[in-house]
N, C-alpha and C positions, 0 to 999 in steps of 0.2 A: 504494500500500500504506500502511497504518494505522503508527503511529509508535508507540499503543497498542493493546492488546487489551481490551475491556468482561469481565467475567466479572459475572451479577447473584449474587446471595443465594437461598435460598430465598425468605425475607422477600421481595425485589424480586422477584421471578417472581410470587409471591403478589400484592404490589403491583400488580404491571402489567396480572395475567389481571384484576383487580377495576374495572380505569378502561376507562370508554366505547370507541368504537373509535377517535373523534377524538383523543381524551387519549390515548390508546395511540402514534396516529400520530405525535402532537407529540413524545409522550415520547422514543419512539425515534429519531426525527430528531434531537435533543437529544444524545441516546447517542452518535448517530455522528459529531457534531460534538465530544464529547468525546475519541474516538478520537485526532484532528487537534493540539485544545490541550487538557489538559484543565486546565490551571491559566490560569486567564484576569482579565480586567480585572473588576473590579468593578463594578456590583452584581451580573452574573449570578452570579458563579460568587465564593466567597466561602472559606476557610479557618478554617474554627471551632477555637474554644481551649478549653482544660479535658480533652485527650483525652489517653489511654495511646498514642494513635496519630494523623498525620495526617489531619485528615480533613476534607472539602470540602463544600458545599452547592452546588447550580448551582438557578438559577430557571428553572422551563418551566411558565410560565402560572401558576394556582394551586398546581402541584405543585411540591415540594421535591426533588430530588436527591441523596441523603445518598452520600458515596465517598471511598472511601480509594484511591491509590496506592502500589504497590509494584514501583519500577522500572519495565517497561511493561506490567504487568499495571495496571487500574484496579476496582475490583471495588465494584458497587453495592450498598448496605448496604439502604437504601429506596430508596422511592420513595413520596411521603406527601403530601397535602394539608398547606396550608401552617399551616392551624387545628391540626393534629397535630403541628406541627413539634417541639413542644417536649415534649408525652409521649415522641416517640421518638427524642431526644436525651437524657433522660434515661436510659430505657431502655440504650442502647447506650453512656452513660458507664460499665453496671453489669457492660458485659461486659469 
């Protein structure tokens, strides 16, 4: 059994139905290793600052991971190509 639980976003659902099947598969493998640890060693998985909230980046391939934890709920904000990363780190500092 999971230590955490994944909830995505609108946005991430949006995100994931948009990537290939292979990027889908990675992505989600990704996901469920997040379950497991989701704060991890660096470079994959990284802690960003500037935020009203927690909040994480993990690396799978091109794509970016954008997520918050709140106790063992983990809930995905994006899911973005890494050329996007920073229009939508903007974006969600607005929220």
């Amino acid at each position: 059994m999971s230590a955490f639980t994944v909830q995505l976003t609108r946005a991430a659902v949006k995100d994931l139905d948009g990537l290939l099947p292979s990027l889908r598969d990675q992505v989600t493998q990704d996901l469920r290793q997040l379950e497991e640890a989701p704060v991890g060693p660096p470079p994959r998985i990284k802690r960003l600052r500037g935020f009203p909230f927690p909040l994480y980046r993990l690396r799978s391939g091109d794509y970016r991971i954008l997520y918050r934890i709140d106790e063992a709920v983990i809930t995905v904000m994006r899911v973005i190509n890494r050329r996007d990363l920073d229009r939508a780190l903007r974006q969600l500092q607005l929220k």
